[in-house]
N, C-alpha and C positions, 0 to 999 in steps of 0.2 A: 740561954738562947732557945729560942722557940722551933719547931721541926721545919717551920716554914720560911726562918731567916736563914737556916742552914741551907735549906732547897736551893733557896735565892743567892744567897753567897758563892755556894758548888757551880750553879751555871753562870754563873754572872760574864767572863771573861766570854764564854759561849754565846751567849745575848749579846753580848755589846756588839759581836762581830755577825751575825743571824740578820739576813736582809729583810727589811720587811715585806710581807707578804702582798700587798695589796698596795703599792704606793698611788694609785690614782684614788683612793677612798682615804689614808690619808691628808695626801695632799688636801682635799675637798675638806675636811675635819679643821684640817690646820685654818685654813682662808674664812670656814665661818667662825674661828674663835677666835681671829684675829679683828673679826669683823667688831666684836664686843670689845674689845682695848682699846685703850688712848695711850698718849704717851706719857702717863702720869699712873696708869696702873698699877693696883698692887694684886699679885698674882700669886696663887699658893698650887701648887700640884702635890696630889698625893699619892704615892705610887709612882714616882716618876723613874725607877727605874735606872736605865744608865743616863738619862738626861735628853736624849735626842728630839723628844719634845717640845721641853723646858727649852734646850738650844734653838731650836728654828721661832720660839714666840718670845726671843729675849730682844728682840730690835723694835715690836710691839708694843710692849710692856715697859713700864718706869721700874720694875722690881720684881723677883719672883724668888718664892719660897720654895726649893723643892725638896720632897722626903721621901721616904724609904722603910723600910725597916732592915734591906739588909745593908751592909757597910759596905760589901766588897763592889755594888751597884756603885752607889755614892761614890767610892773612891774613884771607877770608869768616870763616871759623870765629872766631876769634877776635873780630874785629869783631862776630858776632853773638852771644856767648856775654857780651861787656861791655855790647849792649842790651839782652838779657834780665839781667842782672845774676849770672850765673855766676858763681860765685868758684872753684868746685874743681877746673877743667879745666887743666891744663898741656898746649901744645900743643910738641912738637919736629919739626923738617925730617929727612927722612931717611930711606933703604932700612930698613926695618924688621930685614930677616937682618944691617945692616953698623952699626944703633948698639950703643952703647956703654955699655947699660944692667947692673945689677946681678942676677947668677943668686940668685933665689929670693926676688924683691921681690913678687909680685903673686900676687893673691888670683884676677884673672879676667886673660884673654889673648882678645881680642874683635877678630874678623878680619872685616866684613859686607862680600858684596860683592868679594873683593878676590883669592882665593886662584887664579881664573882668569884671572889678569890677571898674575901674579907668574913670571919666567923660571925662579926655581926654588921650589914651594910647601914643597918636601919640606924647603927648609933652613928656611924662613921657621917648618913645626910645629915644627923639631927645634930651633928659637931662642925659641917659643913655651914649649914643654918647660922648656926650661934658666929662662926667667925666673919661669913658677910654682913657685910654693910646694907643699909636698908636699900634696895634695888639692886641689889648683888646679884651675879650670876652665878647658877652650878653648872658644868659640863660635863656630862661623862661619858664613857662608848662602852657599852656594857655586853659580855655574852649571852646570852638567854636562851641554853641549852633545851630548852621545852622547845622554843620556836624553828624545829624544823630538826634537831641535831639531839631529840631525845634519845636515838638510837648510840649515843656516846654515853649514856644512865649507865648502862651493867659492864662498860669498860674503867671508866675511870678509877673506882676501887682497885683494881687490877694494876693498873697504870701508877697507880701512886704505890702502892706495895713494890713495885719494880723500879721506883723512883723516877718514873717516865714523864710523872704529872706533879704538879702543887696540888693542894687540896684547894677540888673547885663545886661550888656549890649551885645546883638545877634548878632551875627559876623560871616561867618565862616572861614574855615583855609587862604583861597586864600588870603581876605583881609587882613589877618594876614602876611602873608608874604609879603605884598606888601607893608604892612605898616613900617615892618622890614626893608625893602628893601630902601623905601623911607628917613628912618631914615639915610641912608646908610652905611649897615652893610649887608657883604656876608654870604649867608647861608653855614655854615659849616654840618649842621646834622640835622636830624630830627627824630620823631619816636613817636610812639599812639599805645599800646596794641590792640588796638580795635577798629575801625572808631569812635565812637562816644566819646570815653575817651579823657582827657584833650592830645593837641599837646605841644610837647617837642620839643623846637629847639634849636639848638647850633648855634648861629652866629657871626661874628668876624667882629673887627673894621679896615679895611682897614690899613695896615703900611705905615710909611712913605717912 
């Protein structure tokens, strides 16, 4: 088990219950990705965490794949998608860049949250890439501690030594985009309540 499935597994029951911070810039997140599904979708989330995502875009969606790398998320998620009575989420364990999935299954490829947290993001778009379908979408909402929050650089080491933090990696938007780019996927949208608030992009996989 990896230092970062432990991390995640330790707070899990913590997260599940932790309000989210920002629900009017959610909310907005949710309605444009909802904006992108039919009801025949097929839907993969990676990172998805204890589910609550995955949950509010399952009436959206004809299917969604959610994963994780730690179990004890998964296990919340699930537990809570069977009391609300979810039936279309499938959830799997696992590095997102190391499963085992089928190129050119999914309609949408949905990262919230999770791309500054990943040792390497570049492979995780260019596994993204490979599993969409030709016009596919990618989503994600990304931190980009350069833009406006580099003053959080000479804490985080600190913070993770003390078990305060995941290991989170300093980036800011441009590389983000370029990285996007490099994967090769056109930016469709973009959008940050606030310069220093996580970046929300909308980008799409080139059609045939």
């Amino acid at each position: 088990m990896t230092q970062a499935q432990r991390w995640w597994d330790k707070i899990a029951e913590k997260y599940s219950n932790d309000p989210i911070a920002d629900v009017e810039s959610w909310e907005f997140k949710l309605a444009k990705i909802r904006d992108k599904l039919t009801a025949d979708s097929r839907l993969l989330e990676f990172g998805c965490g204890t589910g609550g995502t995955a949950r509010r875009l399952a009436n959206a969606a004809g299917s969604i794949l959610a994963t994780d790398i730690s179990g004890e998320m998964l296990r919340i998620a699930e537990a809570r998608g069977d009391e609300e009575g979810v039936t279309n989420i499938r959830y799997q364990r696992g590095d997102f860049v190391e499963l085992d999935l089928p190129e050119g299954e999914f309609d949408m490829v949905l990262g919230m949250s999770i791309l500054h947290l990943l040792e390497d993001r570049q492979a995780a778009m260019d596994k993204a890439m490979r599993l969409l379908k030709p016009g596919g979408v990618f989503i994600t909402s990304t931190a980009c501690l350069m833009d406006g929050m580099w003053f959080m650089v000479p804490i985080l080491p600190i913070g993770r030594m003390l078990g305060a933090f995941p290991p989170v990696k300093v980036f800011g938007s441009k590389a983000l985009r370029r990285e996007i780019a490099d994967a090769g996927f056109e930016l469709d949208y973009e959008w940050r309540p606030k310069p220093a608030a996580a970046l929300f992009i909308v980008a799409r996989k080139p059609a045939d």
